[in-house]
Each structure stands twice: as structure tokens, then as C-alpha cells.
N, C-alpha and C positions, 0 to 999 in steps of 0.2 A: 562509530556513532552508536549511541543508545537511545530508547525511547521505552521508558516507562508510561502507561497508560492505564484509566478506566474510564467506564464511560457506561451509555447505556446504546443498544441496538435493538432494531424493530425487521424484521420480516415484511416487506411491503410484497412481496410477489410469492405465493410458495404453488405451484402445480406442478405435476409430472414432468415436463419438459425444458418449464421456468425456473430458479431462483433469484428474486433479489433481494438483497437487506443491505440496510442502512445501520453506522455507528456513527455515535458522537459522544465526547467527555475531555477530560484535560489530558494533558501529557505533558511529561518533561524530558526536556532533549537536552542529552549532554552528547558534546563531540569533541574529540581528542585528537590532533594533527601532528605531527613532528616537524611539519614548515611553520606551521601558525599556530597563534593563541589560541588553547581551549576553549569554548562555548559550551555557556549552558543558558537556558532560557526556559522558561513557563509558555505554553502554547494549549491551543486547540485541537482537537482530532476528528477528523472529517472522514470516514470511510466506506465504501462499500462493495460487496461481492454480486459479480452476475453469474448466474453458472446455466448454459443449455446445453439439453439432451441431446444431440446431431443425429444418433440411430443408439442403438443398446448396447455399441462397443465404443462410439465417440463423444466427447464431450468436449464445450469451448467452456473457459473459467475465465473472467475477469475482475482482479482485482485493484480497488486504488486507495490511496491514503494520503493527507493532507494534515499540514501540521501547519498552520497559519500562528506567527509568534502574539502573546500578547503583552510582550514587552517593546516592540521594534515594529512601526509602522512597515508597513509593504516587503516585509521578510518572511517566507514561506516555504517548507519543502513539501515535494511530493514523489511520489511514485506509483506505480499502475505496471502490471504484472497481468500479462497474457498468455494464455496456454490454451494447443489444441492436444487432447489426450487422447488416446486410444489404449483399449486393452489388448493383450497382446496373448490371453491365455487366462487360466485362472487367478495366477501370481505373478503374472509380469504384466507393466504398459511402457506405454510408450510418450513422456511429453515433450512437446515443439511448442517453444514462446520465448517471448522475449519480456528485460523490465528496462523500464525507463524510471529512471532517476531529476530531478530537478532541483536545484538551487536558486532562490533567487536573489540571496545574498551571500556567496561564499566568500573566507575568510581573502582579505584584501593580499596574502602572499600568495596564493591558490589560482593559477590562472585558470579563466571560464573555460 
């Protein structure tokens, strides 16, 4: 899968401890299978990052992305990417997270 995108983003949270920001703009998703037909489609882009300070060696990051099609009613992907980070030294850390991926139309040979 590919997703070219632009768009434009805003900064709604910026202090020491806080960040949030928000993006939005087009994107086009092309996806390539070896069981199913290609897809490609025109979409939306929905995004945003959270990121807190935990102490001055920890940090949690949250991010998500949303690609709502606008060729295909109620067809949408997303994903959202969590991470708790710690430094581990000057030049090393350490991260722990996970992402979750969604379909909510995969291609009809693609079992859910």
C-alpha cells in the first residue's frame, strides 16, 4: 500500500509536557495484492499526533491516520501507533508500542 498525501496541519496544544496537532488534505491510495485486484482511489486525510512528557527520560507518542474514501461510501482505512519511549543514554532509547491497522472494506479475496 501507498499513500501519497498533502494537506495542511495546525498545532492545537504546544507546552512543555503537551503536544497536539491536527492534519487534513487529500490523499491518494493505491494498494497492490497478489490474491486481489489492485486499488486505487481518491480519499481524505485525517491525522493527528499526541506526544507527553512522562519525566525527562519518558515519553508516550500517539499517533493516527484516517483515510475515509471519496469515491466509495462507508470505505475507510486507519491506523493509530502507540509508543512509550525512554532514553536509554545519550545515543540510545528504548521504544514499546504497538499499531493497529483497519479495513473497512478489504478486497472481497482477503479474508477479515
Amino acid at each position: 500500500r501507498s499513500i501519497s498525501s498533502s494537506g495542511l496541519g495546525y498545532t492545537l496544544v504546544q507546552a512543555p509536557a503537551v503536544t497536539f496537532a491536527m492534519e487534513s488534505g487529500y490523499a491518494f491510495v493505491s494498494e497492490h495484492f497478489v490474491e486481489a485486484d489492485n486499488s486505487r482511489s481518491s480519499s481524505l486525510r485525517v491525522s493527528g499526533t499526541l506526544k507527553i512528557v512522562l519525566s525527562p527520560t519518558v515519553r508516550f507518542e500517539d499517533s493516527f491516520q484516517s483515510y475515509p474514501s471519496l469515491e466509495r461510501n462507508k470505505d475507510y482505512q486507519g491506523r493509530n501507533e502507540a509508543s512509550l519511549i525512554t532514553s536509554l543514554g545519550a545515543s540510545w532509547g528504548l521504544r514499546i508500542g504497538t499499531i493497529l491497522e483497519y479495513d473497512s472494506r478489504p478486497p472481497l479475496k482477503i479474508p477479515r
